[in-house]
N, C-alpha and C positions, 0 to 999 in steps of 0.2 A: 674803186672809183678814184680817178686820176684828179688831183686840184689843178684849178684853172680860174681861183680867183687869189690872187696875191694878198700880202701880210696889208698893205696901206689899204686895197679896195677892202680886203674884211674888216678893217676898223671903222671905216666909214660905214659900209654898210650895216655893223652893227650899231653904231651912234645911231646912225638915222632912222631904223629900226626901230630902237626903242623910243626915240623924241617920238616918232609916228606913234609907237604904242599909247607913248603917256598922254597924246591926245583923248583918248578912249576917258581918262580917269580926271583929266587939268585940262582949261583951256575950254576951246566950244566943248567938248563932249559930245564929239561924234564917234560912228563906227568908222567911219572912214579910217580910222588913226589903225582899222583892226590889217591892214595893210601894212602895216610895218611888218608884220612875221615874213612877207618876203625875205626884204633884205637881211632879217636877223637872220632868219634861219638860213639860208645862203652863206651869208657869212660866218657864221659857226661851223656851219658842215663843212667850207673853203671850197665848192661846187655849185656855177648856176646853169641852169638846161641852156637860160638865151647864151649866154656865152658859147655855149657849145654849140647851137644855132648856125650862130656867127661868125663860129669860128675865130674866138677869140679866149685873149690867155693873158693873163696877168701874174700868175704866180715863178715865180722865177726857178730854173732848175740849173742844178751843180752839172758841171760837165762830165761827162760818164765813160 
């Protein structure tokens, strides 16, 4: 599996992530917060379907 989400989109995506998660636990305490595993897991993995979609690419390559 080729990465197509760059080093800055993965940190955000995992911040926000887990803020989303800790809704679930702080805060209203909704399930909505269970929403966050998207972007965590996306960004851990450094791969998202919609980017691929869309044909879009953030992660940066060395020239070969």
């Amino acid at each position: 599996m080729e990465c197509n989400v760059g080093t800055v989109d993965r940190t955000v995506r995992i911040v926000v992530g887990l803020v989303l998660i800790s809704l679930v636990f702080w805060g209203p305490q909704t399930n909505w917060g269970w929403i966050g595993l998207v972007p965590l897991v996306t960004g851990i993995v450094g791969w998202c379907p919609a980017y691929r979609l869309m044909d879009l690419d953030t992660c940066r390559r060395e020239a070969g």
